[in-house]
C-alpha positions in Angstrom: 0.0 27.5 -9.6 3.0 29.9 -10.5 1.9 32.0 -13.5 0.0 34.6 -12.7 -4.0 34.0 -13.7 -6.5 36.5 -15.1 -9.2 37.3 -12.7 -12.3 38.3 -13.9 -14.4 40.5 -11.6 -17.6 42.7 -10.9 -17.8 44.8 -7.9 -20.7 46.5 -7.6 -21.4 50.4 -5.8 -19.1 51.9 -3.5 -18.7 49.4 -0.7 -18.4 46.3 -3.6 -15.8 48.5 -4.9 -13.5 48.7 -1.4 -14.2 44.7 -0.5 -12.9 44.2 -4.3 -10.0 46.5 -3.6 -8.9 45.1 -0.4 -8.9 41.2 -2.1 -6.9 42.4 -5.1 -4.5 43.3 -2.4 -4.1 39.8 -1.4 -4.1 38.5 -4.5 -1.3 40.5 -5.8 0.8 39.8 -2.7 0.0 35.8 -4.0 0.7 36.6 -7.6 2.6 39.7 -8.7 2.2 39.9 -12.0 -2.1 39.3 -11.7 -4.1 40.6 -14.5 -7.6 41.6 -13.3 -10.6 43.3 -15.2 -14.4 43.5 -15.7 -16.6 46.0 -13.7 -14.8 47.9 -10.9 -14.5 51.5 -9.1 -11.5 53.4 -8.0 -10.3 51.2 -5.0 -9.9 48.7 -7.9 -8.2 50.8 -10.3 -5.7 51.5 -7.9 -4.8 47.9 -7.5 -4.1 47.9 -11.5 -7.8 46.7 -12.3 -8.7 47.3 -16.1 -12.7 48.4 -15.9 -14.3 48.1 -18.8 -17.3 49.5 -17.2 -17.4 51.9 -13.5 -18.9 50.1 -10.8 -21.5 52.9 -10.3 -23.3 51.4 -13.7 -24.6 49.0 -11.1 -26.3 50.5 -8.5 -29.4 50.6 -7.8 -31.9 50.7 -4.9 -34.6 48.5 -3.8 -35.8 45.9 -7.2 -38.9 47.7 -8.3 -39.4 50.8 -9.9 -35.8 51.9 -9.7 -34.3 48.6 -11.1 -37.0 48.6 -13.9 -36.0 52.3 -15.0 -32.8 50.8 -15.5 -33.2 47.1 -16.5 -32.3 47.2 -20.1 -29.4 49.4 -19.4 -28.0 46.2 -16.9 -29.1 43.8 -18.8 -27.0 45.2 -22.1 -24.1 45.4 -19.8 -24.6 41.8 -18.6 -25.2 40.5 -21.8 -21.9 42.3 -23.2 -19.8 41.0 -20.4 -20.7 37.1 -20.6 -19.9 37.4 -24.5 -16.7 39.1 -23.4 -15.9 36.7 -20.7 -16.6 33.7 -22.4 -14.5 35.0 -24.9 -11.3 35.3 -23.1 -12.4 32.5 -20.6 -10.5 34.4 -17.3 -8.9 31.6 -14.7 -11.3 32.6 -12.7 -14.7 35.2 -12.5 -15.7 36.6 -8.6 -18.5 38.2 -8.4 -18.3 40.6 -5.1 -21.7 41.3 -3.8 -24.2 42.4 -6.4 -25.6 39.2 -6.2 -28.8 40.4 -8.7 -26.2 41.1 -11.4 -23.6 38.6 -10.5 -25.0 35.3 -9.9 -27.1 35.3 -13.0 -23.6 35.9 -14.8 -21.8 33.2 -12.6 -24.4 30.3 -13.6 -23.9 31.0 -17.1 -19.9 31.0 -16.5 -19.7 28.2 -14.8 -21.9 26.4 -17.0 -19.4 27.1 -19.5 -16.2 25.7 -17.5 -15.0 29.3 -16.1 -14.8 28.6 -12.6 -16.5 30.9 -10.4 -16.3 32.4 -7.0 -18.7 34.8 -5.0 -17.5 37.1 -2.5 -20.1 38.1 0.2 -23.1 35.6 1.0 -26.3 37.2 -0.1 -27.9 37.3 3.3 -30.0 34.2 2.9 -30.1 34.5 6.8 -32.1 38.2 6.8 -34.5 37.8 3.6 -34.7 36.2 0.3 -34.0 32.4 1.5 -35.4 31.8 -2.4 -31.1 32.3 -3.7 -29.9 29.2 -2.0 -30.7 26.8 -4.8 -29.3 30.5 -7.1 -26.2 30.1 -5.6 -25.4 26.5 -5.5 -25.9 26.6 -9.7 -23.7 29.9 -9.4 -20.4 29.5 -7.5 -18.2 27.2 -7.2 -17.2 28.6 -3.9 -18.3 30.9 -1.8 -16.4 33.7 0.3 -18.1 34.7 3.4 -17.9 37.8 5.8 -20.0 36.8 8.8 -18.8 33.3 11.2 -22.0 31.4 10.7 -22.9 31.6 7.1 -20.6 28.8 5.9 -22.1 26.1 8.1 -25.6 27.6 6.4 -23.8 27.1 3.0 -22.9 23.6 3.6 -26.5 22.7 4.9 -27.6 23.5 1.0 -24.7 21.6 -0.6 -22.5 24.8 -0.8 -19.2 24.9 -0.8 -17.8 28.1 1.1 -14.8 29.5 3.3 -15.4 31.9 6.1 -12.6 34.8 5.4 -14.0 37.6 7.8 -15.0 40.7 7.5 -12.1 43.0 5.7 -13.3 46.0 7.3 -12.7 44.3 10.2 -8.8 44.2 9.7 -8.9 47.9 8.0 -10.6 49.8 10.4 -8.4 50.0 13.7 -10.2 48.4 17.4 -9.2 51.3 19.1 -10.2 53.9 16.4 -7.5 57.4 16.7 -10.4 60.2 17.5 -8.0 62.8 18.4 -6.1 62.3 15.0 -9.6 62.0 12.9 -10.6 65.7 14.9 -7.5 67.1 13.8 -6.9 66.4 10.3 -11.1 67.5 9.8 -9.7 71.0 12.2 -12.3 69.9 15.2 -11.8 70.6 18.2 -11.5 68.1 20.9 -14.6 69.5 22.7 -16.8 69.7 19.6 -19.8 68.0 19.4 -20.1 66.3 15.8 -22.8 64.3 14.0 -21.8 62.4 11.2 -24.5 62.2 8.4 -24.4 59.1 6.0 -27.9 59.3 3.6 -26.4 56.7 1.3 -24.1 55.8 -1.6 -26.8 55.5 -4.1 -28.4 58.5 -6.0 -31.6 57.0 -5.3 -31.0 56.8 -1.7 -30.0 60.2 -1.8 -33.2 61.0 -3.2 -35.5 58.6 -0.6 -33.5 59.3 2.3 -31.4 62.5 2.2 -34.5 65.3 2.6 -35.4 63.2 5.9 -32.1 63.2 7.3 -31.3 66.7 6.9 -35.2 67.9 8.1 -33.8 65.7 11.0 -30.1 67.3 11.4 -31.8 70.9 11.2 -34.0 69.7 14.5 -31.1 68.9 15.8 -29.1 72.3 14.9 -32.0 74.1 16.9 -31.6 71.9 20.1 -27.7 72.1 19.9 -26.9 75.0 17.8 -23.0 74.7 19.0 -22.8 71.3 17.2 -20.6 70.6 14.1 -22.5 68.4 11.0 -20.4 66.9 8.9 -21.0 64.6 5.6 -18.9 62.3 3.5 -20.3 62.3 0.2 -19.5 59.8 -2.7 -17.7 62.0 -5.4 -20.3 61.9 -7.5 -23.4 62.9 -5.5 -21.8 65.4 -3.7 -23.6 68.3 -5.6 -26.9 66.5 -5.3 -26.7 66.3 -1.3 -25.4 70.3 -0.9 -28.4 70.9 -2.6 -30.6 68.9 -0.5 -28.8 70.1 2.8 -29.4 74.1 1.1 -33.0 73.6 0.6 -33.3 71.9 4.2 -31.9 75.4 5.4 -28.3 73.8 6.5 -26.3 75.2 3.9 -24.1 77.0 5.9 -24.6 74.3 8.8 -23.4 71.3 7.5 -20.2 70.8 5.9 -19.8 68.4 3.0 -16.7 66.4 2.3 -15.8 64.5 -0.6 -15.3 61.1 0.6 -13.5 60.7 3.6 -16.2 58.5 5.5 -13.8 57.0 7.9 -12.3 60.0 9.1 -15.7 61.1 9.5 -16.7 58.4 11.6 -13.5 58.1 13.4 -14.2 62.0 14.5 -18.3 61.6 15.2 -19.7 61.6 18.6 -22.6 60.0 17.2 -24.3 59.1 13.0 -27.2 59.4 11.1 -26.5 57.0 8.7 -28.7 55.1 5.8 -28.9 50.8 6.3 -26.0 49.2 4.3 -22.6 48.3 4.7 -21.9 51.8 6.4 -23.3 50.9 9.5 -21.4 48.1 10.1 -18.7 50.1 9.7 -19.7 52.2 11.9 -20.2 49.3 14.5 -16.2 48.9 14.0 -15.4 52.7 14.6 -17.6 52.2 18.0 -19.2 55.2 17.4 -23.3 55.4 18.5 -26.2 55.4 15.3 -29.7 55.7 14.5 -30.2 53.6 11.7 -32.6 54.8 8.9 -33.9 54.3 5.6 -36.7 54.6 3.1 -37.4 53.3 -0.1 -40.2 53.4 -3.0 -43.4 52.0 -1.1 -43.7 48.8 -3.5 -40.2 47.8 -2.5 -40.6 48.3 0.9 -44.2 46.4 0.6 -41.8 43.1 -1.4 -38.8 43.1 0.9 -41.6 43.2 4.0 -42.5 39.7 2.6 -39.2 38.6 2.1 -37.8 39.4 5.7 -36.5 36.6 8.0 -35.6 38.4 10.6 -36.7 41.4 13.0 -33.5 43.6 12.1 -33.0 45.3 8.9 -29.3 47.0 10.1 -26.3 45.1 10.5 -25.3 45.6 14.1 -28.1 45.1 15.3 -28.5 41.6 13.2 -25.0 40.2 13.7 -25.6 41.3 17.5 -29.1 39.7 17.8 -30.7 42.8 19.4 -31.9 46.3 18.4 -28.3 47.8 20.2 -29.2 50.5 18.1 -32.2 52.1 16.8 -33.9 51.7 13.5 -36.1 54.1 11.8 -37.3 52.2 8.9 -39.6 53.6 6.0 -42.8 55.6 7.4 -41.0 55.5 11.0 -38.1 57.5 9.7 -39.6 60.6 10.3 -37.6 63.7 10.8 -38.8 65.0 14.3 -38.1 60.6 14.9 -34.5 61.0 13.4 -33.8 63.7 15.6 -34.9 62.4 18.4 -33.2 59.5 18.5 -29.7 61.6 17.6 -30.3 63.5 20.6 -31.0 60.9 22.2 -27.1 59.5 21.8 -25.9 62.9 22.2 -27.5 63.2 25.6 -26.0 59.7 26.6 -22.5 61.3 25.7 -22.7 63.9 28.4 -25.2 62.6 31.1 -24.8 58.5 30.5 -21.6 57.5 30.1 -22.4 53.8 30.8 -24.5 53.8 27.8 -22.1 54.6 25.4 -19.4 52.3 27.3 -22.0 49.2 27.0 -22.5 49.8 23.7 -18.8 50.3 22.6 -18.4 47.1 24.6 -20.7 45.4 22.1 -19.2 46.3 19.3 -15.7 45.7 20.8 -16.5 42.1 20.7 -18.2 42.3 17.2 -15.1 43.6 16.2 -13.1 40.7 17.2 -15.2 38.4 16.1 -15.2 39.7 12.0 -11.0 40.3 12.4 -8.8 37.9 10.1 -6.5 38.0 7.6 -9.0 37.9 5.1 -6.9 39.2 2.1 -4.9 35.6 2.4 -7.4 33.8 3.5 -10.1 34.8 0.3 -6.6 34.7 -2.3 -5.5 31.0 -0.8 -9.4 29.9 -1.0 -9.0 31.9 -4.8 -5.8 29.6 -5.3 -7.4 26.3 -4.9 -10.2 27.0 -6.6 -7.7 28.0 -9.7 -6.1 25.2 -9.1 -9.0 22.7 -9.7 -9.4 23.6 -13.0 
């Protein structure tokens, strides 16, 4: 088609909101004159994305107690949206990630002749295999990150492209340390930990008094080494008061954003399960994995697991590369432990570091296309069909 269409699109959190950003990039370079609105965040918005509500509306942490505090807020939003939607019937909806909230929205969409596309497989592959017969009433077509899910897809009657992984393409295979060090004022000899407790305020509130009980372990073993954490804008006054009452408030230094740079600059991250680690897998750099959650979610998504891994390295690789400290094992003497761990590795075993740099290397390679085009040409024939 020539005209430019009207997306429709939700992107939920922080790392919804940069996958969202980086395919409205492709879009646009498809169709200039692309109108696009819905939910969205600030890598959106600078893409010319209209959001009617912030992204941040949406996030939420395990689905228990923290989703029921704030059920009949989503709901209203969801609710509003679909009337809105069906309303101005967009060209086409994608929902990116937030599968909870989006593929609830997409079957009711779709049943109404708005063509739908989801961005991001929900990992059927890891836990809750129940969505499959969710997505195939949901999407029309499904974009995926990881190699293997579309042949999954198709086994269930899904349609679905593989795109790869955009981070993949924006975060550089040999990653510019010197650079990251210079524009934070490191030095070159500086040993830095990177700290990542999470986008989420309720992650913050699980996970962030563990990691810095953990980081001010690690201060008394290595007293010399810099701390540094990028925040999301709007928790940043919630972890500086968690780092202050974990006695690091003249130890660690709190950025607003910025996580790349960060990791780019890190000999080694303490960083929450999510998205973040795989990008940390891109940057090379070496992680312990942790996370906590409210006990009944941890007790549901138990029973939901399919597989052994709950990071992303370590389940794309097939193998715990990196360490996982996972609920009532994410203690902070076990948090620093393994950090110091990596930091040892760094100046006594070389090779360890190299092997796993190696790993990721190839992880890398593997997740690296042009996945702007790719996810906008698969958009364009979707379009096209209605």
């Amino acid at each position: 088609m020539d005209a430019a269409p009207t997306i429709a699109m939700v992107a939920g959190e922080t790392s919804g909101d940069l996958l969202a950003g980086l395919l409205l990039d492709g879009m646009h370079a498809k169709w200039p004159g692309l109108a696009s609105r819905g939910i969205g965040g600030p890598q959106m918005a600078r893409r010319g994305f209209e959001a009617w509500w912030p992204s941040d509306r949406l996030a939420v942490h395990g689905y228990s107690m923290e989703v029921l505090r704030r059920l009949r807020e989503l709901l209203r939003i969801r609710k509003n949206l679909r009337h809105r939607l069906l309303t101005e019937r967009p060209d086409v909806f994608i929902g990116v990630d937030a599968p909870d909230f989006n593929l609830g929205l997409e079957a009711d969409l779709r049943a109404a002749g708005i063509k739908t596309v989801h961005f991001v497989c929900p990992s059927i592959w890891a836990w809750r295999a129940d969505r499959v017969e969710k997505i195939r009433r949901s999407a029309d077509h499904v974009l995926c990150i990881f190699p293997f899910e579309p042949e999954l897809l198709a086994s269930h009657g899904i349609a679905a492209t593989y795109v790869g992984h955009p981070l993949a393409s924006v975060i550089p295979m040999v990653p510019d340390r010197a650079a990251a060090r210079a524009q934070l004022q490191l030095q070159s000899d500086d040993e830095v930990l990177a700290i990542l407790p999470g986008s989420r305020s309720s992650e913050v509130q699980y996970i962030a008094p563990a990691f810095f009980q953990a980081a001010a372990l690690v201060h008394q073993a290595r007293p010399a080494i810099k701390m540094i954490v990028p925040a999301v804008p709007s928790l940043r006054d919630r972890i500086v008061q968690t780092a202050a009452a974990c006695g690091l408030g003249d130890v660690v230094r709190v950025l607003t954003g910025q996580s790349h740079t960060v990791l780019a600059a890190c000999d080694a991250t303490l960083i929450a399960s999510g998205t973040a680690t795989l990008e940390a897998a891109l940057f090379k750099r070496p992680m312990v994995i942790g996370y906590h959650m409210h006990p009944i979610s941890w007790w549901l998504m138990r029973r939901k697991q399919l597989q052994p891994w709950v990071g992303l390295p370590n389940i794309l690789c097939c193998d715990f590369v990196v360490p996982e400290l996972i609920q009532d094992a994410a203690t902070p003497q076990a948090l620093a432990d393994a950090s110091l761990s990596w930091l040892d590795a760094r100046r006594h075993n070389p090779g360890k570091i190299e092997a796993l740099e190696q790993r990721f290397t190839a992880l890398h390679v593997s997740l690296q296309r042009n996945t702007s085009q790719l996810a906008a040409d698969a958009i364009q024939k979707i379009i096209a069909q209605a």
